[in-house]
MIMIVO-628915 format. One record per residue (C-alpha): residue number from 1; x, y, z. Coordinates in nm, 2 decimals, m for minus. Layout:
   num        x        y        z
   NUM        X        Y        Z
...
This chain:
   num        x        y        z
     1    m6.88     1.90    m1.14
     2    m6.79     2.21    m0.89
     3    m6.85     2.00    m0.64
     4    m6.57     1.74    m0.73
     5    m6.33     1.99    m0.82
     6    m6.34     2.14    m0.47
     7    m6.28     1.81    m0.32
     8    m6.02     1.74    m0.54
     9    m5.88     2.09    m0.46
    10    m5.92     2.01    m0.05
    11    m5.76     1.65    m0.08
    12    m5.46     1.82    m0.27
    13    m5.40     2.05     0.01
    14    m5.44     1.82     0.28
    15    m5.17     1.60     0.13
    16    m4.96     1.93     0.15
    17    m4.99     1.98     0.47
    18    m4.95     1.67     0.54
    19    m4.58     1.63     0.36
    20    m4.46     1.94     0.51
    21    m4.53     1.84     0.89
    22    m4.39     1.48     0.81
    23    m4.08     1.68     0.69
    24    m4.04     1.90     0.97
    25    m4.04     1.63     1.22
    26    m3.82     1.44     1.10
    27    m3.57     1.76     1.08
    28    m3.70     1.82     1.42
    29    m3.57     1.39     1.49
    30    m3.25     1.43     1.27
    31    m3.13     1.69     1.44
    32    m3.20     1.57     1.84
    33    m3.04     1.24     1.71
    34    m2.69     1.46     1.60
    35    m2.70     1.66     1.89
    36    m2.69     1.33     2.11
    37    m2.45     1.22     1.87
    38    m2.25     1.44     1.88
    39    m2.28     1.48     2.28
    40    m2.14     1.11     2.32
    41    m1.86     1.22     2.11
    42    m1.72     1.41     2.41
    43    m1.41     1.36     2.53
    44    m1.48     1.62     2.84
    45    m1.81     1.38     2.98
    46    m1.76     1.08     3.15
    47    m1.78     0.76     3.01
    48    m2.11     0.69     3.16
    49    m2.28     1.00     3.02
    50    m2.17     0.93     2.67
    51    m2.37     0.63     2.70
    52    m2.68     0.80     2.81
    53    m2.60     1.03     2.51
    54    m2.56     0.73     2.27
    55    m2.83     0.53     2.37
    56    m3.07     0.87     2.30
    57    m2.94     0.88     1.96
    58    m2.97     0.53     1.88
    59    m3.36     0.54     1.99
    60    m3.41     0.83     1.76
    61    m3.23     0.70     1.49
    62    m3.44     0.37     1.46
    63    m3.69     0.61     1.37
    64    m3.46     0.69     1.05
    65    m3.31     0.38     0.95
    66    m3.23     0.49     0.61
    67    m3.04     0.77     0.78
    68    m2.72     0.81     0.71
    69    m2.59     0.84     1.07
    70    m2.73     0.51     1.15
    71    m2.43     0.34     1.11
    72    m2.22     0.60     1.30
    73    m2.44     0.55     1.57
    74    m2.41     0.17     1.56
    75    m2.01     0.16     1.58
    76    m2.02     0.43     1.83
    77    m2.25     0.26     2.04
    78    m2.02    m0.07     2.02
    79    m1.71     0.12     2.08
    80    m1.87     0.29     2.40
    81    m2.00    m0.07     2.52
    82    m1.63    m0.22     2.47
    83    m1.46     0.07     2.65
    84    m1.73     0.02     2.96
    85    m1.64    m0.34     2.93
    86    m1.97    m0.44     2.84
    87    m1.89    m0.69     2.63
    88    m2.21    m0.91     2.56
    89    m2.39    m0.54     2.46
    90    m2.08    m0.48     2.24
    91    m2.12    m0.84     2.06
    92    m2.50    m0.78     1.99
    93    m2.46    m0.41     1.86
    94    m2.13    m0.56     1.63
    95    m2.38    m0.79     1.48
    96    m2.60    m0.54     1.39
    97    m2.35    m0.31     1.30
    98    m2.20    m0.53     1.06
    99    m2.51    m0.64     0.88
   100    m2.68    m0.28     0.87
   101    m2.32    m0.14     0.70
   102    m2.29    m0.45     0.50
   103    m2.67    m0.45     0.39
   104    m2.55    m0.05     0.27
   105    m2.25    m0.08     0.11
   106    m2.05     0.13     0.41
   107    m1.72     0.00     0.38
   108    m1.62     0.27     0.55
   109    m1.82     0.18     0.88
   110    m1.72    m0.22     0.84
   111    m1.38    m0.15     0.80
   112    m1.35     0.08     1.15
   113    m1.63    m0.22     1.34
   114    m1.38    m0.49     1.19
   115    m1.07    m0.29     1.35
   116    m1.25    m0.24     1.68
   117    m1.35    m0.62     1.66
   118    m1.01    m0.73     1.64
   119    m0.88    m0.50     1.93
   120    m1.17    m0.71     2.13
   121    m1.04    m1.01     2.07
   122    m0.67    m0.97     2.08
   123    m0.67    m0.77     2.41
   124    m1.01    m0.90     2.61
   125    m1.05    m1.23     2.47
   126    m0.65    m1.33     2.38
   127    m0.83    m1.54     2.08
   128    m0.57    m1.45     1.86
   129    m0.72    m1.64     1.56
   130    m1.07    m1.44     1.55
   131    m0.82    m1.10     1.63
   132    m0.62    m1.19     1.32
   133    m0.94    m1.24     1.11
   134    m1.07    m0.91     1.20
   135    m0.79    m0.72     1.13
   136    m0.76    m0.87     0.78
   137    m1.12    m0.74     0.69
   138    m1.08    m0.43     0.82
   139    m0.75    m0.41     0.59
   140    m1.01    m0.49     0.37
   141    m1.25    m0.27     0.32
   142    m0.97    m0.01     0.43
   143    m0.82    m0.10     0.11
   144    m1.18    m0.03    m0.09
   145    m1.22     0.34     0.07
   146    m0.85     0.41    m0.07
   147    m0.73     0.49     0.33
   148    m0.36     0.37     0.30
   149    m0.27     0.49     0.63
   150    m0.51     0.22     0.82
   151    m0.43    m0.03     0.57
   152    m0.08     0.03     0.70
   153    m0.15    m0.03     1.07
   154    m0.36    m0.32     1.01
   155    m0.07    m0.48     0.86
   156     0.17    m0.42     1.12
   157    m0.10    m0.50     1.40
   158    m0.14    m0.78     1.22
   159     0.26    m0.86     1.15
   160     0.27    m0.83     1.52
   161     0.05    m1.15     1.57
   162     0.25    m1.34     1.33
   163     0.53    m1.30     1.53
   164     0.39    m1.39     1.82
   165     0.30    m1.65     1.75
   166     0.65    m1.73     1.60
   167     0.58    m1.75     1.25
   168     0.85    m1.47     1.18
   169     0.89    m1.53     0.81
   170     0.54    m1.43     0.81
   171     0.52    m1.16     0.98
   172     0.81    m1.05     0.79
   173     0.64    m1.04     0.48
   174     0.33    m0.91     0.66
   175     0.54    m0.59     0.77
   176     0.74    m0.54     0.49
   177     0.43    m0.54     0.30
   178     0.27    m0.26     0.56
   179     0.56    m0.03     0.51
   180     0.46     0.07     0.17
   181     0.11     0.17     0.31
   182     0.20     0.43     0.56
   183     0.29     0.76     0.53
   184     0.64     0.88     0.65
   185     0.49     1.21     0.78
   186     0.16     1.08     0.95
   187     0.25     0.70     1.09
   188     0.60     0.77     1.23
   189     0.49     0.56     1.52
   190     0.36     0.33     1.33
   191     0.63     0.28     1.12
   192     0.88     0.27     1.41
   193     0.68    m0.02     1.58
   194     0.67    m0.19     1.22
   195     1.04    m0.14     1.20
   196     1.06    m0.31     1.60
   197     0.88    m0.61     1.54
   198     1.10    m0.65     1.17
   199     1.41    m0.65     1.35
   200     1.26    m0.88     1.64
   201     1.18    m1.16     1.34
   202     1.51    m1.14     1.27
   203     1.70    m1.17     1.61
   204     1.49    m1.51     1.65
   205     1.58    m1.58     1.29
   206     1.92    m1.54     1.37
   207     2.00    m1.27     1.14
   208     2.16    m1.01     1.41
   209     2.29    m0.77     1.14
   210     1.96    m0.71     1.01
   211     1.83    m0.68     1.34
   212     2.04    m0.43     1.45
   213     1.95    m0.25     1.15
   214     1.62    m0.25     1.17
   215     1.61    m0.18     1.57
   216     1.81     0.18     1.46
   217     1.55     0.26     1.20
   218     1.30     0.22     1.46
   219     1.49     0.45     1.73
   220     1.51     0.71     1.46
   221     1.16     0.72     1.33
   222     0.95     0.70     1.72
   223     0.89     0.99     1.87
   224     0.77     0.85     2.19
   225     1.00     0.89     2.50
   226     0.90     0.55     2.65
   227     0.94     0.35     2.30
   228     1.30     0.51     2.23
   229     1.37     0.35     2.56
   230     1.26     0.05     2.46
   231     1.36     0.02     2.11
   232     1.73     0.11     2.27
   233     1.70    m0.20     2.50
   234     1.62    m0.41     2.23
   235     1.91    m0.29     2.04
   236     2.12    m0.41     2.32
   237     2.01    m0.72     2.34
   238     2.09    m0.78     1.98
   239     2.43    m0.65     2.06
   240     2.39    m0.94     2.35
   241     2.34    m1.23     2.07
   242     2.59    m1.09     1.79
   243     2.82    m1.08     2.07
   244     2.93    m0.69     2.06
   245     2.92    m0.69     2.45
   246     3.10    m0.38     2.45
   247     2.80    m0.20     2.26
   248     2.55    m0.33     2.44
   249     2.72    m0.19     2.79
   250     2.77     0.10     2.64
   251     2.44     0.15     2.53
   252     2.28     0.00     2.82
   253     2.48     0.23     3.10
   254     2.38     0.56     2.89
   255     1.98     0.42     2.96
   256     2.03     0.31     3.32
   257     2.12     0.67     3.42
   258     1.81     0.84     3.25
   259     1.60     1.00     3.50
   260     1.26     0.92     3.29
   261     1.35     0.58     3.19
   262     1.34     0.50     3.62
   263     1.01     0.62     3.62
   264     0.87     0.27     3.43
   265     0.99     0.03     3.63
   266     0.91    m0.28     3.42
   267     1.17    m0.14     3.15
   268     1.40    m0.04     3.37
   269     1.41    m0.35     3.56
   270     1.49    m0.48     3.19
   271     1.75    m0.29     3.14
   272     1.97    m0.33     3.43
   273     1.87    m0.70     3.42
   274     2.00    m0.71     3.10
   275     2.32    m0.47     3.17
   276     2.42    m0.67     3.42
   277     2.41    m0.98     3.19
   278     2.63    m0.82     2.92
   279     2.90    m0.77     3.18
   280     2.89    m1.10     3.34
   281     2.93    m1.21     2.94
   282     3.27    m0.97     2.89
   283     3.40    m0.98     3.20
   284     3.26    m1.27     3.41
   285     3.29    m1.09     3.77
   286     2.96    m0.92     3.81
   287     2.85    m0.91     4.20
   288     2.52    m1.09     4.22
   289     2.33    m0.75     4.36
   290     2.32    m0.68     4.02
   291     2.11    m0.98     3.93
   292     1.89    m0.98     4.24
   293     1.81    m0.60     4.22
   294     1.59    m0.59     3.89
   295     1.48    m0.94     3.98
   296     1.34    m0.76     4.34
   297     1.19    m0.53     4.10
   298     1.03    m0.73     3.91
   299     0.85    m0.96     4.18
   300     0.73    m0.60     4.35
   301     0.59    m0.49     3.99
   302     0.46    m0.86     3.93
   303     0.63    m0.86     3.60
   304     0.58    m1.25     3.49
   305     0.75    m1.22     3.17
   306     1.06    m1.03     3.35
   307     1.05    m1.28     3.60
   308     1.13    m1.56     3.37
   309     1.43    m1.35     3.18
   310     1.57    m1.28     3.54
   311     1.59    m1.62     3.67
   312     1.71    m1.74     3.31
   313     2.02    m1.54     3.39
   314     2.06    m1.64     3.74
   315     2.05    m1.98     3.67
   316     2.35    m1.91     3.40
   317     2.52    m1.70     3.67
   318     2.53    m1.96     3.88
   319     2.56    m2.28     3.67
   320     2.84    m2.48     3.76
   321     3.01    m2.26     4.09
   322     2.68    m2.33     4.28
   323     2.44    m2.62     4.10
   324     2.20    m2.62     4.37
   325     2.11    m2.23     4.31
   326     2.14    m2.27     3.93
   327     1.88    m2.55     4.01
   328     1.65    m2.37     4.18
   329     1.63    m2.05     3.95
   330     1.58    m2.30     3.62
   331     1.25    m2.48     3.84
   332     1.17    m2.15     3.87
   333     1.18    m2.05     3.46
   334     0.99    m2.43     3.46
   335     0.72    m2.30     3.73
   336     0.68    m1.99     3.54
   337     0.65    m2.09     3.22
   338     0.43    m2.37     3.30
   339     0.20    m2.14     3.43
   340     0.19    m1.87     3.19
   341     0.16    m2.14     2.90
   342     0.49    m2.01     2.77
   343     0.68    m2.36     2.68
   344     0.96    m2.21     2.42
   345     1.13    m2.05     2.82
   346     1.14    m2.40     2.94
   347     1.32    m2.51     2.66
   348     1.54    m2.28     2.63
   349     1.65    m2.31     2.95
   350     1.65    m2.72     2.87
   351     1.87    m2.64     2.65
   352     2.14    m2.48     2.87
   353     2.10    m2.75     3.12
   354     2.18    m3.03     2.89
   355     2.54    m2.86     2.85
   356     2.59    m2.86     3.20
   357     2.42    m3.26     3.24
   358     2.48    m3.41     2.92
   359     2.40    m3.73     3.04
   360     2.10    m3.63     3.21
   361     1.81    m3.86     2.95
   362     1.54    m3.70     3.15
   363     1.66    m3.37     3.09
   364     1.73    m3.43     2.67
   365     1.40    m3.64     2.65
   366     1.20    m3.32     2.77
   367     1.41    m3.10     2.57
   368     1.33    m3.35     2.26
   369     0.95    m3.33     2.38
   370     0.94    m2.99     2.39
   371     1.11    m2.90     2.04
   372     0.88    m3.17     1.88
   373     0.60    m2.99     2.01
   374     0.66    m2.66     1.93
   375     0.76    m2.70     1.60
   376     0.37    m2.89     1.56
   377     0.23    m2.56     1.72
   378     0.40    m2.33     1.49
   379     0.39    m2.51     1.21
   380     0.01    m2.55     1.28
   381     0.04    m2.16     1.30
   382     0.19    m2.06     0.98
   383    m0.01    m2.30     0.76
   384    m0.33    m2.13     0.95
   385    m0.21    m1.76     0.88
   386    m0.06    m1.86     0.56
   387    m0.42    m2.02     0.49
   388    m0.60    m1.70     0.59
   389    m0.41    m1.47     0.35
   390    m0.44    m1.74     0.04
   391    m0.81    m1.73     0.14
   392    m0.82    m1.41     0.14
   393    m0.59    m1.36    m0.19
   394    m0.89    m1.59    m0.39
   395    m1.15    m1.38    m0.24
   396    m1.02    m1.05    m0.33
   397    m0.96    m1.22    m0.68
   398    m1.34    m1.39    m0.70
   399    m1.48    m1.00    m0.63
   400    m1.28    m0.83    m0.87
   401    m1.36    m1.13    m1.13
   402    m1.75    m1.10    m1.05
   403    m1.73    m0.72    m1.08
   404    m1.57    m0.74    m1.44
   405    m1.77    m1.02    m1.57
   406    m2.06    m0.82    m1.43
   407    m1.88    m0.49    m1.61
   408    m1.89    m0.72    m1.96
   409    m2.23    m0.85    m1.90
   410    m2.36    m0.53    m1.86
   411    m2.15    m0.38    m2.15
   412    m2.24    m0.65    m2.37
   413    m2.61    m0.60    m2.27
   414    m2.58    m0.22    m2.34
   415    m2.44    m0.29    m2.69
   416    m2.69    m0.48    m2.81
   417    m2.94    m0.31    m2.73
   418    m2.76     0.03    m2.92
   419    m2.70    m0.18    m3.20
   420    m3.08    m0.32    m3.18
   421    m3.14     0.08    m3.16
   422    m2.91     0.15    m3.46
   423    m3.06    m0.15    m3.67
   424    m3.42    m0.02    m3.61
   425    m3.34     0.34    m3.66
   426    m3.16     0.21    m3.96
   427    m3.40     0.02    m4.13
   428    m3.66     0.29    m4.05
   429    m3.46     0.55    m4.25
   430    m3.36     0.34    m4.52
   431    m3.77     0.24    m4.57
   432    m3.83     0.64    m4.56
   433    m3.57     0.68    m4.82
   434    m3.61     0.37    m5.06
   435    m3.94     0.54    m5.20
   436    m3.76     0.89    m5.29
   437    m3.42     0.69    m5.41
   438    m3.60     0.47    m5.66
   439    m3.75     0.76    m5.85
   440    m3.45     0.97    m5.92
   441    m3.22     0.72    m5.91
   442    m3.17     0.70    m6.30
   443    m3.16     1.07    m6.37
   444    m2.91     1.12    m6.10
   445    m2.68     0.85    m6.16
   446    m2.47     0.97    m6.45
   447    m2.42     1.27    m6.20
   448    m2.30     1.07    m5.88
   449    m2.07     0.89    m6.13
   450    m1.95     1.22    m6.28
   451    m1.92     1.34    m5.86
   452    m1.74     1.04    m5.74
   453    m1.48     1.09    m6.03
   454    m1.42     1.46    m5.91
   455    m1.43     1.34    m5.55
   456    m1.14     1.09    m5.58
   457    m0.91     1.35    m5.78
   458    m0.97     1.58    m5.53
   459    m0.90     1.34    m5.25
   460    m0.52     1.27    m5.47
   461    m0.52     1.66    m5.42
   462    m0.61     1.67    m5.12
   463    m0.37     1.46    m4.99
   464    m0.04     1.63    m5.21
   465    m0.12     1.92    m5.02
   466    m0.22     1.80    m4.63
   467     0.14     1.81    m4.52
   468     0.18     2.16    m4.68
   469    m0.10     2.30    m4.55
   470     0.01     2.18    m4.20
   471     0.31     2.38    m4.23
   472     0.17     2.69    m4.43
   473    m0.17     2.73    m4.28
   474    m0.17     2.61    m3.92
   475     0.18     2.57    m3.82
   476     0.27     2.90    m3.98
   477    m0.04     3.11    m3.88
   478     0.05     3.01    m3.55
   479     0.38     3.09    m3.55
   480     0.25     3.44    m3.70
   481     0.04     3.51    m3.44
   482     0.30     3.43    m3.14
   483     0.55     3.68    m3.34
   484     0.28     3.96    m3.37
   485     0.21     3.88    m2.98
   486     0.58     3.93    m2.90
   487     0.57     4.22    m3.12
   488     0.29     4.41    m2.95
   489     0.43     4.30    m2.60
   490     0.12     4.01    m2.56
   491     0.13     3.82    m2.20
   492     0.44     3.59    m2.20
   493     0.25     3.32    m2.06
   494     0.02     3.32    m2.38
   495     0.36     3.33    m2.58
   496     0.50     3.04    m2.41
   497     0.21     2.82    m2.48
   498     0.19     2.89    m2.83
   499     0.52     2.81    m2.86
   500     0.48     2.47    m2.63
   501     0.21     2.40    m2.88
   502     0.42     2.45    m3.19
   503     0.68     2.26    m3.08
   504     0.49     1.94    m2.97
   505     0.29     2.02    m3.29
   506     0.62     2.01    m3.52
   507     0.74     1.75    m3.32
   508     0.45     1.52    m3.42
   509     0.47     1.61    m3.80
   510     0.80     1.54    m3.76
   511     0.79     1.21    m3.68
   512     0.56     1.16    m4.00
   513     0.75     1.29    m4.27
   514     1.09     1.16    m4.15
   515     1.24     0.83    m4.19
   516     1.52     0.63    m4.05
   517     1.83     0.55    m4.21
   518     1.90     0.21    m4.10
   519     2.19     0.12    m4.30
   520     2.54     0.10    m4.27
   521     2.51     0.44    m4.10
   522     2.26     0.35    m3.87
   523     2.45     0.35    m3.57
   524     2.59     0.72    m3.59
   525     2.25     0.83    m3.67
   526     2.15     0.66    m3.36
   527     2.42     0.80    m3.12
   528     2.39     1.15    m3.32
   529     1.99     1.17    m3.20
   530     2.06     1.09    m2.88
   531     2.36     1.36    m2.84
   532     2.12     1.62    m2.96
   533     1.89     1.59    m2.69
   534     2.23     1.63    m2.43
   535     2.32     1.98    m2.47
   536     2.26     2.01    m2.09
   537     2.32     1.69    m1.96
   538     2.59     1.43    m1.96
   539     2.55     1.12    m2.20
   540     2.71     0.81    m2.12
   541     2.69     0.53    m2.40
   542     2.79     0.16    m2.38
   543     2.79    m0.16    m2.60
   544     2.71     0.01    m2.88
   545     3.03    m0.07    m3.07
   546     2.98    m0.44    m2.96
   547     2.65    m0.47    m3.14
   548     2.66    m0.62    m3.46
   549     2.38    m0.37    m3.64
   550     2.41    m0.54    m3.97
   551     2.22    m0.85    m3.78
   552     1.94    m0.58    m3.65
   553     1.62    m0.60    m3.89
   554     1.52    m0.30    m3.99
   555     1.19    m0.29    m3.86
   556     1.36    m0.37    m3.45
   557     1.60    m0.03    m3.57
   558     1.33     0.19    m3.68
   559     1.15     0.10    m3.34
   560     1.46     0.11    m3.14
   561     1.59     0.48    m3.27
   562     1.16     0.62    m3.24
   563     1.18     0.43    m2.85
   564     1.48     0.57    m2.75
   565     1.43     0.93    m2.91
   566     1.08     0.92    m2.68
   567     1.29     0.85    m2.36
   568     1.50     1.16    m2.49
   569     1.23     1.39    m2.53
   570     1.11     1.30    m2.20
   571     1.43     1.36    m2.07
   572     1.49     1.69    m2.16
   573     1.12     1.78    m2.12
   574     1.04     1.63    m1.80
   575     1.32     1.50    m1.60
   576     1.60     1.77    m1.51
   577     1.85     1.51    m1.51
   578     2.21     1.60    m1.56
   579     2.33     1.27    m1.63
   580     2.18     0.98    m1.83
   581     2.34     0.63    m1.92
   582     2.26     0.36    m2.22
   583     2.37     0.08    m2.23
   584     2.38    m0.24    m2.50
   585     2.39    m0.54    m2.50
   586     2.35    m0.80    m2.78
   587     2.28    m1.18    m2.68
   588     2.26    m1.48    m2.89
   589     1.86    m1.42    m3.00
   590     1.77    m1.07    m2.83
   591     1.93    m0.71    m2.78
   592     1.92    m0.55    m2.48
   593     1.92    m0.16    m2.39
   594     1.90    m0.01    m2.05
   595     1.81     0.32    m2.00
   596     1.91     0.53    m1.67
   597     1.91     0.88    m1.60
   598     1.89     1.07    m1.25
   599     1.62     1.32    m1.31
   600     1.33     1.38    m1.06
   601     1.17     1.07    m1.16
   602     0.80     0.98    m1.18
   603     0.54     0.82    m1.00
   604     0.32     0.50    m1.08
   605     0.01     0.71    m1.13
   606     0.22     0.93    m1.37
   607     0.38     0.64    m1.58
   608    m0.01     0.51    m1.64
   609    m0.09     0.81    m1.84
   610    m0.17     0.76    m2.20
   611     0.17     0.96    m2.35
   612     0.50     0.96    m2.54
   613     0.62     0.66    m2.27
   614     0.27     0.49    m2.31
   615     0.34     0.46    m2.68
   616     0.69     0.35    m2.63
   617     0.56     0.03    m2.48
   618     0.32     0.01    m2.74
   619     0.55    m0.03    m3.03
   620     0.80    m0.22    m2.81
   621     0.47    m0.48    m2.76
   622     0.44    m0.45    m3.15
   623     0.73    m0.63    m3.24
   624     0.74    m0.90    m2.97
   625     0.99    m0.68    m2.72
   626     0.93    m0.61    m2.34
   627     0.98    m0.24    m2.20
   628     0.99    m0.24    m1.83
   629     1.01     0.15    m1.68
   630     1.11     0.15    m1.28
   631     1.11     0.47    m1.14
   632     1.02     0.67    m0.80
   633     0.93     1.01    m0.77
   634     1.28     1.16    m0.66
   635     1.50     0.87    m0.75
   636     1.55     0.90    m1.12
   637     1.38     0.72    m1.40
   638     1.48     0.41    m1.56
   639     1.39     0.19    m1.93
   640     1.51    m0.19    m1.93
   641     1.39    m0.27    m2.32
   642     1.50    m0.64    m2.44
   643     1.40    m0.68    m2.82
   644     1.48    m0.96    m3.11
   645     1.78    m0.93    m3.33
């Protein structure tokens, strides 16, 4: 028996040993693998290095799959494959990238491989379908981590594809929907590009106005040099289609003098190409050096796009004082935009030519050819990005319905099993106590009657004297004790929450004890409870005279007065407003009361809270009414209530 006990005893510590050296070296792993890690995070070491660095790390950490880094190391090792343009090593890494964060719950990692993804195929691959589909999951799972910044920018990357691909109603939504996701102090660039593309949609919408609107928001927010610059030219060009010629010189001069906007000769080819097309518009006398310049600039910087926009305007410039010119610049926009699978150029300038050859049938019939088949391509477009976002809509519905119904299942399974619990403990204590009940039951029971008898006077009692002893015992002694504190010179602070507790205390029993009149005086009891919450602030009240009250039952006035005496208190509480408007309104079946008041307002978060406005809605709800609050923090809070006669 000594014998085994010994063995037992050298086993044990063997495993021990064991455990602890395991331990150590996989410290002694984890922390080579960060120190690669960390090494290909470098900024300072070539491109080249950092991979030797990754590709370390990733050897160590398939020794520690469950590791936490693993999937750091994966998207880094993808990223550093797409930026060496290794692109078949970046596809295989992606894949198991994706199904090692996926197989993990990291949302975080899928939504950043997703982004990356998208970058590929928008910029490498031009496949602009996949690009959009990977930018909508990394929105995604951006969304799930609670990163509204990145949801932001994936929105307006993705806005940016919409349009294009000339779906510009889309993208319209698409941005306007990514402007309430980034964050005016972080994403100024971001929001100014957002702002860009907007008023791009609508200069090819046609709607110039907003375009130029939209184009100055956008100058205001960038703080990049080179995208003012741009922004600015776009501006002009706006000018250009609403006709403000006059602006758009202006504006365009001031930018063909700046010393850093020659230094990006693509833009500022744009810009003097398009200066010089404003004044040919006004005045109609420009010298042709002014065309041919940026156009020379433009074939030395082999700007394509450019190229096309130039001989567009020469071909104008020419039109009908030298055809044979004009002719030659629009087979070169046909060339062009032949080539660079750009047909909208060679209809536009179709277009122009079938003013100057109106009978020309080959001309119209390729114009006709051309519009027929663009409006296919971007109808085909819009039903394909419209189909990815109502896709995406059902699936984002389907997880959330899975996720409740798995919520109720397991909810329903937890309470039956607590009331299996219950039952069984019940029935287990009513069997121990059975026994003992039976055999005093007699002898006691003319004393339980006697006990209940005394029990329901003094629950009568009881009840006579609660809302006394509110007032005398607890509302009092408080009181009491913040006098004797003030006395003795206690801590304000102290003071001032007593104080803030008897009053929302007194407030509360208040609202018990006190009823409404809601007769023939009702409406000057109304008006007067309002006015005594405005001894600070200016009260403007409308329609009230125009209601006819006797019509009002009286369970829609009692509401209406406790509704609107909330809004009040949270008014003078919370608010700081210095002016508040009501306002009634009585229709044929329902009365209507808006409330407005220009306090500091309250956020979303804020009017979700379980308080005096929660209950508002709830006795609104209670008789059949609607309560709809609409406020932002710093823009005043307002109370649209519509409720039965």
């Amino acid at each position: 028996m000594k014998n085994i006990f010994v063995l037992l005893f050298l086993l044990s510590f063997t495993a021990c040993q064991l455990n602890t050296k395991n331990e150590e070296k996989h410290l002694a792993v984890r922390d080579s693998l960060l120190f690669h890690y960390k090494n290909s995070l470098s900024g300072d070491m070539e491109l080249s290095k950092r991979k030797q660095e990754i590709d370390k790390a990733f050897l160590l950490a398939k020794k520690l799959p469950t590791d936490s880094l693993y999937a750091q190391i994966l998207y880094r090792k993808s990223s550093i494959h797409f930026a060496l343009g290794q692109y078949d090593s970046l596809l295989f890494y992606n894949k198991l990238s994706l199904e090692h964060s996926a197989k993990t719950d990291n949302y975080q990692m899928l939504s950043y491989q997703y982004y990356l993804m998208g970058y590929y195929y928008s910029e490498v691959r031009n496949m602009t379908d996949s690009a959009f589909y990977n930018y909508n999951l990394s929105k995604n799972y951006f969304l799930k981590v609670q990163d509204s910044s990145r949801v932001g920018k994936n929105l307006v990357i993705l806005g940016t594809i919409q349009k294009n691909k000339n779906d510009y109603f889309g993208s319209k939504e698409t941005l306007t929907e990514a402007l309430q996701y980034l964050n005016p102090e972080k994403d100024m660039d971001f929001i100014a590009r957002c702002y860009n593309t907007l008023a791009t949609d609508h200069r090819k919408l046609l709607n110039y106005e907003d375009a130029i609107f939209y184009y100055d928001k956008a100058i205001k927010y960038t703080s990049s040099a080179s995208n003012k610059f741009a922004f600015e030219n776009n501006l002009a060009t706006a000018y250009i289609d609403n006709k403000e010629y006059d602006k758009a010189i202006s504006l365009l001069s001031t930018l063909s003098t700046d010393s850093l906007l020659a230094k990006d000769q693509k833009l500022y080819a744009r810009v003097l190409d398009n200066l010089a097309y404003a004044k040919w518009l006004l005045y109609g006398n420009v010298k042709e050096r002014e065309f041919t310049e940026p156009l020379r600039m433009r074939v030395k910087n082999k700007d394509s796009r450019g190229l096309i926009a130039s001989y567009t305007h020469l071909m104008e410039y020419y039109g009908t004082e030298n055809p044979e010119k004009s002719k030659a610049y629009y087979d070169s926009v046909v060339r062009l935009s032949k080539k660079l699978k750009i047909p909208r150029a060679e209809r536009d300038v179709l277009k122009y030519l079938m003013n100057l050859e109106p009978a020309n049938v080959k001309v119209r019939d390729r114009y006709v050819f051309l519009q027929d088949s663009l409006y296919e391509q971007e109808l085909r477009v819009k039903t394909q990005f419209a189909k990815y976002k109502y896709d995406d809509k059902l699936n984002q519905e389907s997880i959330l319905r899975l996720e409740k119904e798995n919520a109720e299942r397991k909810l329903e399974v937890a309470q039956q099993r607590n009331q299996k619990l219950i039952s069984y403990g019940v029935a287990g204590f009513l069997t121990l106590i059975s026994g003992f009940g039976i055999y005093y039951f007699v002898q006691r029971s003319r004393r339980f009657k006697q006990q209940s008898k005394t029990a329901k006077l003094e629950a009568t009692y009881e009840t006579e004297a609660e809302l006394s002893r509110k007032l005398h015992d607890d509302f009092g002694g408080k009181l009491n004790h913040a006098m004797l504190l003030l006395q003795n010179g206690g801590a304000t602070d102290e003071v001032l929450n007593l104080m803030d507790g008897l009053y929302n205390q007194s407030r509360n029993f208040s609202r018990k004890i006190n009823d409404v009149d809601t007769g023939a005086n009702y409406k000057q009891v109304l008006l007067g409870m309002m006015g005594n919450y405005c001894s600070e602030t200016k009260l403007i009240i409308t329609g009230s005279t125009e209601v006819d009250w006797a019509k009002i039952s009286v369970l829609t006035k009692k509401t209406l007065y406790r509704v609107l005496q909330e809004l009040m208190i949270n008014m003078q509480k919370h608010s700081g407003a210095t002016l508040v408007s009501i306002s009634f309104e009585q229709g044929v079946k329902t009365l209507k009361v808006d409330y407005i008041d220009n306090g500091v307002g309250a956020t979303k978060e804020e009017l979700n809270v379980k308080n005096g406005l929660w209950n508002t809605e709830k006795r609104i709800l209670a008789i059949g009414g609607t309560i709809i609050f609409d406020s932002k923090k710093g823009h005043g809070f307002e109370a649209h209530i519509e409720i039965s006669n």
